[in-house]
C-alpha positions as CSV (number, residue, x, y, z in Angstrom):
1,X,-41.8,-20.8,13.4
2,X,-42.5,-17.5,14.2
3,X,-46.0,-16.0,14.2
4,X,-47.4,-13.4,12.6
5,X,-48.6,-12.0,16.1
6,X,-45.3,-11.7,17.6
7,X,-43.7,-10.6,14.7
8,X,-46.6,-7.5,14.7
9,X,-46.3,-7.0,18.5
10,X,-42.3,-6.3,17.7
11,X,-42.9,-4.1,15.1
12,X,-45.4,-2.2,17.2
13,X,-42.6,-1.7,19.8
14,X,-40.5,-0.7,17.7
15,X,-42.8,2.1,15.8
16,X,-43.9,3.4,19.2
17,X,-40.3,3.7,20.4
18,X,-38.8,5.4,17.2
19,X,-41.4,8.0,18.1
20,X,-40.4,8.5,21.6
21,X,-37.0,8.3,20.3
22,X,-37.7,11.2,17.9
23,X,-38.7,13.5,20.3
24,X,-35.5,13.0,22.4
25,X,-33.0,12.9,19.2
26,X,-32.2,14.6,15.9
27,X,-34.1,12.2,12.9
28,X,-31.9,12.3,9.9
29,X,-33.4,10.9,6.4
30,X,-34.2,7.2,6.2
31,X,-30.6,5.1,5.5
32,X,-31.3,1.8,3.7
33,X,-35.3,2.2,4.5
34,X,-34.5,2.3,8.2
35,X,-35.6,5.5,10.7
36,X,-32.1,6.7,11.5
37,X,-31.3,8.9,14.4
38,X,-28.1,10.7,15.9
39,X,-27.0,11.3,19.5
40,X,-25.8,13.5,21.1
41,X,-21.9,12.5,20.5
42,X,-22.5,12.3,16.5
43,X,-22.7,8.2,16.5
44,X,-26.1,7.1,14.2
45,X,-28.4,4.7,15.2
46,X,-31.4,2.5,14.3
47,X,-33.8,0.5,16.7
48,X,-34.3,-3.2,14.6
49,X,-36.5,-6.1,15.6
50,X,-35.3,-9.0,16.3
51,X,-38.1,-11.5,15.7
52,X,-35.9,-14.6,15.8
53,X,-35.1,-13.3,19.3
54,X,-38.6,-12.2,20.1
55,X,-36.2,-8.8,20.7
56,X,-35.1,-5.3,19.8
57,X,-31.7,-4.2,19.2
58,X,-30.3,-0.3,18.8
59,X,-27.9,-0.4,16.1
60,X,-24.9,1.8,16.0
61,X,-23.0,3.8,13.6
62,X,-20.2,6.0,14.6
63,X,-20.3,8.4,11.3
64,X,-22.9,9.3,8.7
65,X,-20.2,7.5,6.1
66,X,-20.4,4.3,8.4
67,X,-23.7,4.9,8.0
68,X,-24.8,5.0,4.7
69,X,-22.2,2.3,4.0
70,X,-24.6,0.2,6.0
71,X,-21.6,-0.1,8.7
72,X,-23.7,-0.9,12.1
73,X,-22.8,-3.0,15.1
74,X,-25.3,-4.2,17.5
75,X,-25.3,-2.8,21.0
76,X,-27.7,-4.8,23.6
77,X,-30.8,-6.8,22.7
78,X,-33.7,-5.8,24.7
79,X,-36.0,-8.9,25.3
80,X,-39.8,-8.3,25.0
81,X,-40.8,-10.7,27.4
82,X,-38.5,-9.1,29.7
83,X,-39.2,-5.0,29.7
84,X,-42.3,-2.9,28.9
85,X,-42.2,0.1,26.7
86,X,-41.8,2.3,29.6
87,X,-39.1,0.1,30.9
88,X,-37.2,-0.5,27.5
89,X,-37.4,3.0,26.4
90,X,-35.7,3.7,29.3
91,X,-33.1,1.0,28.6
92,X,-32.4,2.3,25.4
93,X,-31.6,5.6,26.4
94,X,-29.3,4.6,29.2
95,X,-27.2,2.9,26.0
96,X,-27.5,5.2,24.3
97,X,-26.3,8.0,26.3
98,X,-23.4,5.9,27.8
């Protein structure tokens, strides 16, 4: 079972990093609930967490229609136990960019 700690400590990360993420990319209104952002080349993304997986994933669209259809594929998972913020903020832009 998972526990309410790590489940809050992945939910942290991801708040702090849709912030950072914010300042870096254009925030488009909320799609399904979810903080939605779009790079640079026009694709859509969302950062979920993973707490099954103790892990966050940047979820992809490739047009706002893919989009609001709910039509996301998962790029990398980014392990907590494995990256700080600094680190998987970092991460996450390198995929993001690429």
């Amino acid at each position: 079972m998972i526990s309410k700690e790590k489940k809050r400590q992945i939910s942290e990360r991801c708040e702090i990093l849709e912030r950072r993420i914010e300042e870096k990319y254009e925030r488009i209104p909320d799609i399904h609930g979810q903080k939605c952002f779009r790079a640079n080349d026009h694709k859509f993304f969302m950062i979920t967490g993973l707490s099954w997986a103790d892990a966050l994933v940047i979820e992809y669209a490739f047009s706002e229609d893919e989009a609001k259809k709910n039509m996301f594929e998962d790029g990398d998972l980014f392990y907590m136990d494995e990256m700080n913020e600094g680190q998987m903020f970092n991460a996450m832009i390198q995929e993001i960019e690429s």
